[in-house]
C-alpha positions in Angstrom: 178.6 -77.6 64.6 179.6 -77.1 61.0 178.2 -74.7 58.6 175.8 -75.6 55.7 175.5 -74.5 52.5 172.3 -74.6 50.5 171.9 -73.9 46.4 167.9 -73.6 45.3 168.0 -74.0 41.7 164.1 -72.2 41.0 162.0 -72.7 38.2 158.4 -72.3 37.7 156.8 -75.1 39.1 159.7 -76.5 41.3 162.7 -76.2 42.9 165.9 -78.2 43.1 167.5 -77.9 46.8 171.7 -78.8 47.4 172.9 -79.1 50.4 176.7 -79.0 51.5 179.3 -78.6 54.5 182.2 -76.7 54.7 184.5 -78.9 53.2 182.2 -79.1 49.6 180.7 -82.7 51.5 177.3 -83.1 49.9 174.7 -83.5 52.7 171.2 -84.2 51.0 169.4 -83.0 47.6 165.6 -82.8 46.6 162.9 -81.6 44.3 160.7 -79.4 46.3 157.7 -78.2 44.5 156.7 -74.6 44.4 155.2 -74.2 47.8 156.8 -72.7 50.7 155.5 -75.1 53.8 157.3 -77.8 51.5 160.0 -76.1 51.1 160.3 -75.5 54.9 159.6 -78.9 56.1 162.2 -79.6 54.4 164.5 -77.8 56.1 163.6 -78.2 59.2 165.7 -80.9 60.1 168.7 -78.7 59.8 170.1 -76.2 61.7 168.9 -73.2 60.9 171.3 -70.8 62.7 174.2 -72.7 60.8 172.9 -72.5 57.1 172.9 -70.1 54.7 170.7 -70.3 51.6 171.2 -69.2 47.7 168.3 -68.6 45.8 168.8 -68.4 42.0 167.3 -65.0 41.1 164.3 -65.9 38.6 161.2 -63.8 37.7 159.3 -65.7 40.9 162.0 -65.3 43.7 159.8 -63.2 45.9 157.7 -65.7 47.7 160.6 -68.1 48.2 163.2 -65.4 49.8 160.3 -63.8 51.5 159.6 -67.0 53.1 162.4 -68.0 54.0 163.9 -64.5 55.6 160.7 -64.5 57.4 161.2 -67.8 59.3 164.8 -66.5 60.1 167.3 -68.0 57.0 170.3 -66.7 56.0 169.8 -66.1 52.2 171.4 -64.5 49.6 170.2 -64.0 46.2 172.4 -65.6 43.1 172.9 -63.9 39.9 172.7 -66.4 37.2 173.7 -64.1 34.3 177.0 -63.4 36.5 177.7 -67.2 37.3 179.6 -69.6 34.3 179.8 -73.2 35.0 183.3 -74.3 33.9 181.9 -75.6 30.0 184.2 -78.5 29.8 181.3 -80.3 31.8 179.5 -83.2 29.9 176.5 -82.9 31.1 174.2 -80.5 33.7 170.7 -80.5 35.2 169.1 -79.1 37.7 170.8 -81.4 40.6 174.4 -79.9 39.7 173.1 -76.5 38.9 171.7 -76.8 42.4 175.2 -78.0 43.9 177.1 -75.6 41.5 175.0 -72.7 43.6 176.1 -73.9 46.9 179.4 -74.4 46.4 179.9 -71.0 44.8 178.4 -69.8 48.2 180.7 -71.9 50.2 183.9 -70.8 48.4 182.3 -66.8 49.0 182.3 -66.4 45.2 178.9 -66.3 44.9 177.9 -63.2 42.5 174.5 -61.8 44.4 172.0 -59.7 43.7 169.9 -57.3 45.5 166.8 -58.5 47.8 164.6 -55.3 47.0 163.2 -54.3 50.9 159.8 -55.8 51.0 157.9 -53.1 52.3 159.2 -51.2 49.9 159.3 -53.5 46.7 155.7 -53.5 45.9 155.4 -49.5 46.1 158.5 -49.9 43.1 156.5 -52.8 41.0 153.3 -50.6 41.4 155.4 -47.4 39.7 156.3 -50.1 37.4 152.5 -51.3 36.6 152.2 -47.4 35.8 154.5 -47.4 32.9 152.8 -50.1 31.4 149.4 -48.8 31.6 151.3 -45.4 29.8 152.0 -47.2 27.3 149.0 -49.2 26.7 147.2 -45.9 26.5 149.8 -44.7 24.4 149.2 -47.6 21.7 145.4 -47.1 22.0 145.6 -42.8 21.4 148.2 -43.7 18.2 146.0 -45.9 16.4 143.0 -44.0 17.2 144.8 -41.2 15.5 146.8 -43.2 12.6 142.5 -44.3 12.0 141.5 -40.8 11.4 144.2 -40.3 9.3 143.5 -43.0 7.5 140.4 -42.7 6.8 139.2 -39.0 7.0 142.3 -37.2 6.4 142.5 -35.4 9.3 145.4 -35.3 11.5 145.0 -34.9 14.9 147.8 -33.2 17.0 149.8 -35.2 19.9 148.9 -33.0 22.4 145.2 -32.5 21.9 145.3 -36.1 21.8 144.4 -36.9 25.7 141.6 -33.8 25.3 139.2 -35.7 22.7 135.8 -37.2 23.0 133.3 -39.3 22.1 131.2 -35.9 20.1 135.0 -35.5 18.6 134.7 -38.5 17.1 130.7 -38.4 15.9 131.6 -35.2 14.3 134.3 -36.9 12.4 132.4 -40.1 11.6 129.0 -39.9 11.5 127.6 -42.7 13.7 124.8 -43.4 10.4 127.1 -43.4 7.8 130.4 -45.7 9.2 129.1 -47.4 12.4 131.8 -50.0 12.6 134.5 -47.6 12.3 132.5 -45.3 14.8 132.3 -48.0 17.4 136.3 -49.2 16.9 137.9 -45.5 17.8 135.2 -44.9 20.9 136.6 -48.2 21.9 140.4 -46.9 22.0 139.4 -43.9 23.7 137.4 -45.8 26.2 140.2 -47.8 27.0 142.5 -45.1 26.7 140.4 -42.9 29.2 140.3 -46.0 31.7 144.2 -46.1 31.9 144.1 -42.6 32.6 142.0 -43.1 35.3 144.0 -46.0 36.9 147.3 -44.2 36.2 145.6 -41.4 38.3 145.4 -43.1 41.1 148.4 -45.4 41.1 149.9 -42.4 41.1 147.6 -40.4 44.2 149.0 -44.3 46.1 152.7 -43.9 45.2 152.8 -40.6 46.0 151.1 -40.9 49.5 153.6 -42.8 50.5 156.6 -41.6 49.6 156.3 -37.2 49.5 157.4 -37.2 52.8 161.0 -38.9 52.6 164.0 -37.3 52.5 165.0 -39.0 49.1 162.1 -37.6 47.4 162.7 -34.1 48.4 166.1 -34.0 47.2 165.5 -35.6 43.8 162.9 -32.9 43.3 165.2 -30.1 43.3 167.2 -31.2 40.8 166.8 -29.9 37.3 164.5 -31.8 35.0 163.3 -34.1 37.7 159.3 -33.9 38.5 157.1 -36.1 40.2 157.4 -39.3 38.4 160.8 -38.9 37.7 161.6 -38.3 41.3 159.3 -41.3 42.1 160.8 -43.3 39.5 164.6 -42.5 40.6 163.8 -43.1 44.2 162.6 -46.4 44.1 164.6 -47.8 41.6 167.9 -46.7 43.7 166.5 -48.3 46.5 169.2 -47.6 48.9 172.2 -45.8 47.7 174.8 -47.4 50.1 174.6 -50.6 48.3 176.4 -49.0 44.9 180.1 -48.7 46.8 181.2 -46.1 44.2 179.8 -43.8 41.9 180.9 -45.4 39.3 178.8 -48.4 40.1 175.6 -46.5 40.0 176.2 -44.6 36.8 176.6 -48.4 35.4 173.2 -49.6 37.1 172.0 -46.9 35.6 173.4 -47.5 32.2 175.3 -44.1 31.6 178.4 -45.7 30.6 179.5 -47.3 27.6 179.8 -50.9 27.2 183.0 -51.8 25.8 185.8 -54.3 25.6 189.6 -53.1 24.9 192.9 -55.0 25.0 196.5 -52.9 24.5 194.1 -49.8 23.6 192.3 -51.7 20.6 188.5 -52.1 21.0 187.5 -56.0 21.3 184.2 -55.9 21.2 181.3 -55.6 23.8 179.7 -56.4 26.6 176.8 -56.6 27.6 174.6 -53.5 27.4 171.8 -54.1 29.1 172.9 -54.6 32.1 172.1 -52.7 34.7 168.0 -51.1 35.0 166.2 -50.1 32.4 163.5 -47.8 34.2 166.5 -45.2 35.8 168.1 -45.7 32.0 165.1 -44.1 30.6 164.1 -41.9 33.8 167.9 -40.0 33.7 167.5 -40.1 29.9 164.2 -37.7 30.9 165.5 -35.8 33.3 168.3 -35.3 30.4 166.0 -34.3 27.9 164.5 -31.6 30.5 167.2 -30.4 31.8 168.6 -29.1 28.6 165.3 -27.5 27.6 164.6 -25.5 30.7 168.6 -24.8 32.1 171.0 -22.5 30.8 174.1 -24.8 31.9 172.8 -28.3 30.4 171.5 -26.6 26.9 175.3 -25.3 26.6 177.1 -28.5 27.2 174.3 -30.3 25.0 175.5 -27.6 22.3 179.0 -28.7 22.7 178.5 -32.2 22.8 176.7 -32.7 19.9 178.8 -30.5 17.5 181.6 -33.2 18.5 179.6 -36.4 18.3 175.4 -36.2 17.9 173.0 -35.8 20.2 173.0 -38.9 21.0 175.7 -39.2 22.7 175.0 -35.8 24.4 172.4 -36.7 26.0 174.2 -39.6 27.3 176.3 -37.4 28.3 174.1 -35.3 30.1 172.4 -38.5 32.1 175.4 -39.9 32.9 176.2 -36.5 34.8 173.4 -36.5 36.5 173.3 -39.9 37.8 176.5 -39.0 39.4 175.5 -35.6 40.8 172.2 -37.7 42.2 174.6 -40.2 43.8 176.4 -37.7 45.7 173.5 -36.4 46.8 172.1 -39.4 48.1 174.8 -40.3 49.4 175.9 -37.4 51.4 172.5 -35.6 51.9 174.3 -32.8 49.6 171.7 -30.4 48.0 172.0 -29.9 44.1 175.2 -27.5 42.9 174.5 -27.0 38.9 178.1 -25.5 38.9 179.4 -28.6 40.2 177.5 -30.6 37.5 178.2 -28.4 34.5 181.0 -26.2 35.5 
C-alpha cells in the first residue's frame, strides 16, 4: 500500500485538509471545521499506519496535534514563517496552501517545528502566565507611583514599592480631602497585591514539579541563574538533543547577531526575532547577574564595553552562557567559569 501525505492548513474556526500519494497524486481535499471528531471521521477511511500528517504551526495547534498523536498519526508540525511558495503563482487559498503543505512533506523538505512534550508544555505556558502577571503588577506599582508623584510630590523608591499599604496611601491622601484619587491608587495596589499572590503560587506549582530533575539542579549552579531563571531556562530548552549543535541553541536563544554578508560586505538582515524570546530575556538576566556578583564576568564585561558598549557586552556575556548551559545539558558537565571566561 502506498504512502499518504496529508497538509492541514489551520485557521481559527477551520481547517483545510490535502491529501496526496507518493507520486504528488491528489487523493481527496476538505474543509473540516475546528473540532477534532470531525476531523477524525474524516480520516478514518484512510490508512492510518500509511499517512503522515502536517499541521501548519498556528497559535491553536495544540488540540489538533494532540488529537491526532493520541489516536496514533504520524504528524509533524510545519513552520510557515520557514515555507515560501514559489511567488510567480497567480493565485492561492487555503486548498493550495493545504496541497503546498503536503507536498513539501512528500518531497522531505518540509521545515518543522517543535511539538513541545505535552505533559510538559502546560508546566512551560504556566511559567509563561507568570511573566504576564509580573508585568501586569509592574504597570499597576508604576502608575501608582508616577500618581503620587504627580500629585503630592513625593517620590516613592522602586524597591519599597512591593512594601506599601493601604495606611501608606491614607497618610499621603487623606481619604476626606481627595476621595477619588484615594480610591484609584488602593485600586492598583489591590490589584497589584493579587498578582503577587497568584504569582506566589504559580510559582509554589512550577516549582513542585520540577526541583527534583536533573536539569534544574544543574542550571542552578551556574552563575547568575536562581529560581526562575533556572525554571525559565529549563522549560524553554525543553530537550537539549533537539538543537544538533551549539550553535543552534545560542541562535534559539537569540545570542547571535542577525546579519546578511555577500564577498565580506554586509547586505542587510535577517530576521531577528527568530528564535524565543523568554531564554532571550532569561540569559540576558543571568547576564546582568553574573557580572554583578562574579569576578570573571564583571572583567570581560569591562573589556567588552570599552571596545563597543554595554550593549553588546552583555550580549556577549549571554551568548557565552547559553553555550556553556548547552554543554552542560548536553553532556551532564557541571559549570567550569574558567572554561566560560578564561
Amino acid at each position: 500500500m502506498q504512502k499518504l501525505y496529508a497538509g492541514l492548513d489551520l485557521h481559527s474556526s477551520n481547517v483545510y485538509a490535502g491529501i496526496i500519494d507518493e507520486q504528488g497524486t491528489k487523493h481527496g481535499s476538505r474543509r473540516l471545521p475546528c473540532n477534532l471528531f470531525e476531523v477524525l471521521k474524516y480520516f478514518s477511511k484512510f490508512n492510518k499506519s500509511e499517512m503522515k500528517i502536517a499541521v501548519e504551526s498556528t497559535y491553536n495547534w495544540y488540540w489538533l496535534v494532540d488529537g491526532l498523536q493520541a489516536d496514533g498519526y504520524n504528524v509533524v508540525l510545519a513552520n510557515p514563517g520557514a515555507m515560501k511558495q514559489y511567488n510567480g503563482i497567480k493565485h492561492t487559498d487555503d486548498k493550495t496552501d493545504a496541497f503546498f503543505i503536503a507536498e513539501l512533506l512528500r518531497l522531505n523538505i518540509l521545515p518543522e517545528g517543535h511539538i513541545y512534550p505535552v505533559e510538559t508544555r502546560y508546566i512551560r505556558d504556566l511559567l509563561r502566565r507568570r511573566q504576564t502577571f509580573v508585568q501586569q503588577r509592574t504597570t499597576h506599582l508604576l502608575s501608582l507611583k508616577s500618581a503620587v508623584q504627580r500629585n503630592c510630590a513625593e517620590t516613592i523608591k522602586r524597591s519599597i514599592l512591593h512594601m506599601l499599604t493601604e495606611e501608606f496611601i491614607d497618610s499621603l491622601i487623606a481619604e476626606n480631602r481627595n476621595p477619588i484619587l484615594n480610591f484609584t491608587l488602593k485600586q492598583n495596589l489591590k490589584a497589584a497585591q493579587s498578582l503577587s499572590t497568584q504569582i506566589d503560587d504559580i510559582e509554589k506549582v512550577i516549582l513542585a514539579k520540577v526541583d527534583k530533575s536533573m536539569e534544574f539542579i544543574q542550571l542552578n549552579t551556574v552563575p547568575g541563574i536562581g529560581k526562575i531563571l533556572g525554571m525559565t531556562i529549563m522549560l524553554e530548552t525543553g530537550n537539549i538533543n533537539r538543537f544538533a549543535q551549539v550553535g543552534n541553541y545560542t541562535s534559539y536563544c537569540r545570542c547571535t547577531s542577525s546579519k546578511c554578508s555577500s564577498n565580506g560586505k554586509k547586505k542587510g538582515e535577517n530576521n531577528r526575532k527568530n528564535g524565543n524570546k523568554y531564554l532571550s530575556w532569561a540569559l540576558v538576566e543571568v547576564a546582568n547577574q553574573a557580572i554583578i556578583h562574579y569576578k570573571e564576568p564583571n572583567q570581560f564585561y569591562q573589556r567588552k564595553s570599552a571596545k563597543k558598549n554595554q550593549a553588546v557586552a552583555i550580549k556577549a556575556i549571554a551568548a557565552k552562557m547559553s553555550k556553556a548551559i548547552y554543554y552542560m545539558l548536553k553532556n551532564k558537565q557541571e559549570f567550569d567559569m574558567k572554561r566560560v571566561f578564561p
